[in-house]
Steps between C-alpha positions, in 0.01 A plus 500: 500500500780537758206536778440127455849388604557382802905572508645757252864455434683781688587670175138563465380523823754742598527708158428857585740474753787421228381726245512766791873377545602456142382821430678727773854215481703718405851275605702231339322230417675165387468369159177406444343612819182647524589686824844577666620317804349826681169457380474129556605563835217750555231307321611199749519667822269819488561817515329862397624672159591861471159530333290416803437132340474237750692115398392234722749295651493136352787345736517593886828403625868615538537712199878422446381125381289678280786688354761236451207297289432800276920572473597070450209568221724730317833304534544177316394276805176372504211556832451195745284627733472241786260445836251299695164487313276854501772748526412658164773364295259439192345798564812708481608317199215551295497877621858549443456370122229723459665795593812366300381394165104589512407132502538266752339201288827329410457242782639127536273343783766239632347184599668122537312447176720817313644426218839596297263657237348749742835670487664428173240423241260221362400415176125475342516147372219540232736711360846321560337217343418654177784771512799291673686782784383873398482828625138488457461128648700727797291562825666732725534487870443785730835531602575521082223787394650673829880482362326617147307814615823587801166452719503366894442097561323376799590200624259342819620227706817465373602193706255291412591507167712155442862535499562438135261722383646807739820391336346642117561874698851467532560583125245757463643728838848424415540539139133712446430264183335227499611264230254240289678270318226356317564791276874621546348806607474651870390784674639811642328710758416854418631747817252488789451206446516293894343225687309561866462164691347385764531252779377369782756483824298181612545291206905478532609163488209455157670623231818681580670740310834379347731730625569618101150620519573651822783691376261674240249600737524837781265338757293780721318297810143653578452415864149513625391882680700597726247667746150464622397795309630443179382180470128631577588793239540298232224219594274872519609598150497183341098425656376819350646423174368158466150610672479726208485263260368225654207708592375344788247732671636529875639756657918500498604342800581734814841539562524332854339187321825483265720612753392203733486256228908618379554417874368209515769386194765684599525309833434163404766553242732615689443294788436782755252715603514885402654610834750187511398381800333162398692260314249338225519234240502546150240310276577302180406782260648769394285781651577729213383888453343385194294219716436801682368638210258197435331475827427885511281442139358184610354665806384788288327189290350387802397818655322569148308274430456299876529774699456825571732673262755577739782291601512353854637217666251234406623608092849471601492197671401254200817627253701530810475156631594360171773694448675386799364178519696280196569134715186444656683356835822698585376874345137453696718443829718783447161725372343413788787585751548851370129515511491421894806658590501826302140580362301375774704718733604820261226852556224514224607154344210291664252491193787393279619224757119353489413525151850296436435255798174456340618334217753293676 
């Protein structure tokens, strides 16, 4: 059955890894906590066990972040982890409240459309009808099962969320109860019990945090990779994972093809080539590692089934175009540019700088 996902939740996915780790934790472990701060911090960043037993990173990046997310988890401040999109912040979250509480299921997907009741509770009105307010006419919110079991909350795309609806947190990180009036009852959370939220560093100036809510929350800022190398690390790890399931049948991409491609994001994000000696401008987009990501398995899509089942220029180009190219006037002109200027001219780049002319 679990062959026919596509996506496992990381819980699943991942859970000889933290049975490996829950049975050889032998440190404190918080109330409720399926793994000490220790072990979360090895299931997250990697690491080899006494035992031999290899744990695959799941985060690549400055490993003190890591560690003040896994400590703030343990306090009675709640996670904001904040960035530019594809720097892993959902992915961290859900991994985090994996290793945390064994589930990471508890989710509130904020959207302009959220509403109060996807954090406090809503009532089945079949039932309110017949019964008038009820436990059993009840239905709980995420954030209220979470505060019931002392289990993790995710919270994704926190500032899009309207104001008045972020406002319905206030109570529950301040107090840990969340009252409902209705029946002159309210809710306490069990210990463990803390939110993980996420937000996107673009969208300030949508819905801001109040700074009550701002108070509540330890914020740790995932900037994209630092290096080259990193960044074609975990684009390399993250490929093979997804080529797994996906199942395409091409080869894995050499790693000069993902090396160039990184480069070719890295620079136009940054606005300068590599070496720093040509200043560049940046496109509209957002030129993300997990974009990254994306092209790599399109071209493995391509090279499968229209070409020769390994990935070269001409399946790079297609995904790569149209991830750089979002307005169709001012990100052509800059694509082309780097095109002439750095591909064109740049050793062993010349297939790549005519299958993407090509299409121009």
């Amino acid at each position: 059955m679990t062959d026919s996902i596509l996506r496992q939740h990381a819980e699943h996915a991942f859970a000889d890894e933290l049975a490996v780790l829950e049975r050889v934790d032998d440190r404190h472990r918080p109330p409720h906590w399926k793994l000490s701060p220790w072990a979360v911090r090895t299931y997250i960043l990697g690491g080899t066990l006494d035992d031999g037993t290899e744990i695959s990173p799941k985060y690549i990046g400055a490993s003190r972040r890591v560690e003040i997310a896994i400590a703030t988890l343990a306090t009675d401040r709640a996670l904001l982890l904040l960035g530019v999109p594809g720097t892993g912040k959902s992915w961290l979250s859900e991994h985090l409240a994996a290793a945390i509480s064994g589930a990471s299921t508890l989710l509130v997907q904020g959207t302009a459309g959220t509403e109060e009741s996807a954090i406090r509770y809503g009532w089945n009105y079949a039932k309110l009808l017949v019964e008038g307010p009820s436990r059993s006419a009840l239905v709980d919110s995420p954030v209220m099962r979470g505060m019931q079991a002392g289990s993790l909350v995710r919270i994704e795309e926190l500032t899009r969320i309207p104001s008045e609806v972020q406002d319905a947190l206030i109570t529950v990180l301040s107090e840990k109860a969340l009252p409902i009036p209705e029946l002159g009852e309210e809710v306490q959370a069990a210990r463990g019990f803390n939110i993980i939220a996420t937000a996107n560093s673009r969208d300030r100036g949508i819905n801001e945090l109040s700074s009550a809510l701002q108070r509540r929350f330890n914020t740790v800022i995932l900037p994209p990779p630092d290096s080259l190398a990193e960044e074609v690390d975990i684009v390399t790890r993250r490929v093979e994972a997804l080529g797994a399931t996906l199942q395409l049948p091409a080869e894995k991409p050499a790693l000069e093809e993902v090396r160039r491609l990184v480069t070719v994001f890295r620079e136009l994000r940054h606005g300068v080539t590599e070496d720093g000696r040509t200043k560049l401008k940046s496109p509209s987009g957002t030129l993300s590692t997990a974009e990254v990501i994306s092209v790599v398995n399109s071209a493995l899509a391509m090279a499968a089934f229209y070409g020769t089942g390994r990935v070269g220029a001409a399946d790079l180009a297609p995904a790569l175009t149209g991830s750089i190219i979002k307005d169709p006037v001012q990100d052509r002109v800059i694509w082309l540019e780097y095109l002439r200027t750095v591909a064109r001219e740049r050793e062993g780049w010349k297939d790549l700088y005519t299958a993407c002319q090509d299409l121009l």
